[in-house]
N, C-alpha and C positions, 0 to 999 in steps of 0.2 A: 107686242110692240118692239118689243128688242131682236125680234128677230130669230130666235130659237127655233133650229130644224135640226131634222135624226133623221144621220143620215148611214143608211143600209153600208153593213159591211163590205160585200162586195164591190159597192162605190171607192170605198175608202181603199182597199188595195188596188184595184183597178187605175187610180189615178197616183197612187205612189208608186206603183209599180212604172207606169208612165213616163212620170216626171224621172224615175230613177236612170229609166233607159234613155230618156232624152239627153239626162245630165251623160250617161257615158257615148251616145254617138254622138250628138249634134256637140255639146262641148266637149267628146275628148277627155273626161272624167273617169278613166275605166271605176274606181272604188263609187262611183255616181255619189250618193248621199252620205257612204262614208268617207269620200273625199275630203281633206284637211279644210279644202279652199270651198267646201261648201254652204251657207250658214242658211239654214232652213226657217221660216216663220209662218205659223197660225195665227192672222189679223179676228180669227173671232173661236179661238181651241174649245170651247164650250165644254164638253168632258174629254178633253183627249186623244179625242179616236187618230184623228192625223198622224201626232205628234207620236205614239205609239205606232202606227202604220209605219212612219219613220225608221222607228228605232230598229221594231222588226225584221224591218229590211236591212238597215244597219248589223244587225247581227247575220241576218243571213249571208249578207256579201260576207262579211270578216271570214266565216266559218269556211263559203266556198274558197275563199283568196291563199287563208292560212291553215283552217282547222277553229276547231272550240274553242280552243286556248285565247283565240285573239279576240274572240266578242265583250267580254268584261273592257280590256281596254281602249277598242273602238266606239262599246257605246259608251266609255266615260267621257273621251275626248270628243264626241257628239253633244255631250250634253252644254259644253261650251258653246255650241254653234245651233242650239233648236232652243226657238224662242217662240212664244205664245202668248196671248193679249185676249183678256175674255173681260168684259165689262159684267155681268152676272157673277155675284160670289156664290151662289151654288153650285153649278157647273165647276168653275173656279176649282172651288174643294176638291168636288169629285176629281178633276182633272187631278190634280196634286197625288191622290192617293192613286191613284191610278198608274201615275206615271212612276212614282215609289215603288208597286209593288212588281209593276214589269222590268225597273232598273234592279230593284233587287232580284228577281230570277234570273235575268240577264248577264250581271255580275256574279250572282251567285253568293251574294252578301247580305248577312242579316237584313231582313227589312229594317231595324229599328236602327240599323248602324246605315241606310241609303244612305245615300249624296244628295240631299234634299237641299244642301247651300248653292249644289251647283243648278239647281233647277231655273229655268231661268220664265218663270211663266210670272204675267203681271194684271192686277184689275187694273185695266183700261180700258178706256175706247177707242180703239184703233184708229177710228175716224177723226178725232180729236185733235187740234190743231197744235202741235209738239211743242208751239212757239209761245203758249198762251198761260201762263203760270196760275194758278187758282191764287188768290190773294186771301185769302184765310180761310185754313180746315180746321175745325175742334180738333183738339187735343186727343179724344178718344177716337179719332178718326185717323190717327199719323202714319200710320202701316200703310192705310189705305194712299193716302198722300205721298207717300214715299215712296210705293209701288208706281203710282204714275210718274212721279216725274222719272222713275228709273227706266220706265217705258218710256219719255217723254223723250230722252236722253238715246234710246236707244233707235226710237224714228229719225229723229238729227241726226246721226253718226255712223250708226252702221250699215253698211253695206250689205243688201238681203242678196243671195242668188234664188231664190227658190219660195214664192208663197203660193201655200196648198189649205186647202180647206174647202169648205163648204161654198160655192160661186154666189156672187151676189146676185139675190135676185130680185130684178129689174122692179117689178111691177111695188115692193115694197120697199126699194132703194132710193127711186129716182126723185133726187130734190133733198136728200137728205144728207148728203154728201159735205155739204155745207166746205168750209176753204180746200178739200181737197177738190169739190167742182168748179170753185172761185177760179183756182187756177191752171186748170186747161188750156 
């Protein structure tokens, strides 16, 4: 019901790889994804696979651009700009640790010392109308509530160049779309 597909690695580089090359010819972005001016988003990160494809890549330009030396501070200043929104909290999780243990290889810093503040991944539903406040979560639910609205906050305001992930498909989309088909 929610939607939940696996999707083959070779997918997943194939279409970062892509969007990377798009971002440097058609915009003119030689660093593509590790461009300052890039800000990346997973409308459904489910375990990560994208947001990791990303980063991958991210380190791989730094290294061709500068050497090794620059991939710890390209993927950190990345992690400011790649955002993800998974409505499932086990996916959710997985994604978290996942993306922890590739930032720490990547940095080359203790796992348990990651940058897990700069993570910027949220349970939400992307779909979800950013306008529409929940008017009372339990108490033991506030994490959760304060992850949305910080998604909620981040559909209103920022400015995406780049959503990548899994494509919607049609046959279990259509009609469900609710105010973002309202208004077309």
């Amino acid at each position: 019901k929610t939607g939940s597909y696996y999707t083959p690695p070779e997918i997943v580089t194939a279409m970062v790889r892509l969007s990377h090359e798009a971002l440097q010819t058609r915009f003119k972005l030689h660093e593509g994804f590790a461009s300052a001016d890039v800000k990346v988003a997973d409308p459904a990160v489910g375990t990560g696979t994208f947001l990791l494809g990303v980063l991958r890549k991210i380190a791989e330009t730094a290294t061709a651009d500068g050497g090794e030396g620059m991939v710890p501070g390209a993927v950190e200043s990345a992690l400011k700009r790649a955002i993800g929104f998974e409505i499932q909290f086990g996916p959710f999780a997985v994604a978290q640790l996942r993306l922890l243990a590739e930032i720490a290889e990547l940095t080359e810093k203790d796992p348990k010392k990651a940058v897990d503040a700069t993570l910027r991944l949220y349970v939400a539903d992307t779909l979800a109308d950013p306008d529409e406040e929940t008017a009372w979560i339990p108490a033991s639910l506030k994490p959760i509530a304060e992850s949305r609205r910080a998604a909620n906050a981040v559909k209103r305001t920022e400015p995406i160049t780049v959503v990548i992930g899994n494509p919607p498909y049609k046959v279990k989309s259509k009609g469900l779309g609710g105010w973002v088909e309202d208004r077309g």
